[in-house]
KOLDOKOL-293417 format. One line per 8 residues: number of its first residue (from 1); their letters; for each residue x, z negated, y negated of C-alpha. Coordinates in steps of 0.02 Angstrom, whole numbers. Layout:
! residues N
NUM = A = X Z Y  ... $
This chain:
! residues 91
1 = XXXXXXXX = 0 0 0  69 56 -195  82 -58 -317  77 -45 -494  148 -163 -635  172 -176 -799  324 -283 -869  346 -376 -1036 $
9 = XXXXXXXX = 523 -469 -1036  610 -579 -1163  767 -658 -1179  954 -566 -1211  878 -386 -1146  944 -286 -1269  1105 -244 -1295  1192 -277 -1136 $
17 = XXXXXXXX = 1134 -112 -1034  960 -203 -962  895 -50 -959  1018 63 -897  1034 -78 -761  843 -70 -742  846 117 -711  969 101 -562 $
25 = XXXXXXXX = 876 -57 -486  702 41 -495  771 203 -433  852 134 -286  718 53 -227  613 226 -257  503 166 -393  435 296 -535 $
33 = XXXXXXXX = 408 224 -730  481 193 -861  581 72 -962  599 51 -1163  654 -56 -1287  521 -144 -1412  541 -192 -1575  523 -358 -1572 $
41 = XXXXXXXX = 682 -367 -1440  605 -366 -1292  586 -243 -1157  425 -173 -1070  442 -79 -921  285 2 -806  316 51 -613  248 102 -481 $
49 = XXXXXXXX = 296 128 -276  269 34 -117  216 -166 -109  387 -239 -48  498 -104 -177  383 -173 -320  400 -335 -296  586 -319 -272 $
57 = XXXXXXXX = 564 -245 -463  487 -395 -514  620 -517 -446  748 -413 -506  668 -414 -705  654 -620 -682  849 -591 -680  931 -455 -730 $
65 = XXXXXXXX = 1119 -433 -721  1250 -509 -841  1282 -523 -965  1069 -529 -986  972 -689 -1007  801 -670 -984  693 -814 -1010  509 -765 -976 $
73 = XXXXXXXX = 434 -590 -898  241 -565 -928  148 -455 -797  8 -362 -784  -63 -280 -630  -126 -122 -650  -213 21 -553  -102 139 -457 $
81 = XXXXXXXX = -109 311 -524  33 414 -475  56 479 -653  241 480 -626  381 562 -543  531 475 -569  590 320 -662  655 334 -842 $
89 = XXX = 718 252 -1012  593 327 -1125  627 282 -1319 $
């Protein structure tokens, strides 16, 4: 069964390659979305791809690599669409 979430995370996310690190962890575990910087220094990310590979995501936002912090991720479940076809930093 897919699974579908959408990711709000705060902490030290920007500027220390959280999303470049992102794109790796979501495309090796065969997820498709998108991650992007917000204004307000966080990062949202939305993706999509099998139950276990989604919830891998999830753990992996919670902690990032260094030199991130992240202190709280907000999700949101959503409805599976299959809208995308690969996983990318959108700006």
């Amino acid at each position: 069964m897919n699974k579908r979430f959408h990711v709000h995370i705060s902490g030290r996310v920007q500027g220390v390659c959280f999303r470049a690190n992102a794109l790796r962890a979501a495309r090796s575990l065969g997820l498709t979305g998108w991650v992007r910087n917000l204004p307000d220094d966080r990062v949202e990310a939305v993706f999509e791809g099998e139950r276990k590979n989604t919830e891998a995501m999830l753990d992996w936002c919670r902690t990032g690599t260094p030199p991130a912090r992240v202190d709280h991720v907000d999700v949101a479940e959503e409805n599976v669409d299959g809208s995308f076809t690969s996983f990318d930093i959108v700006y």
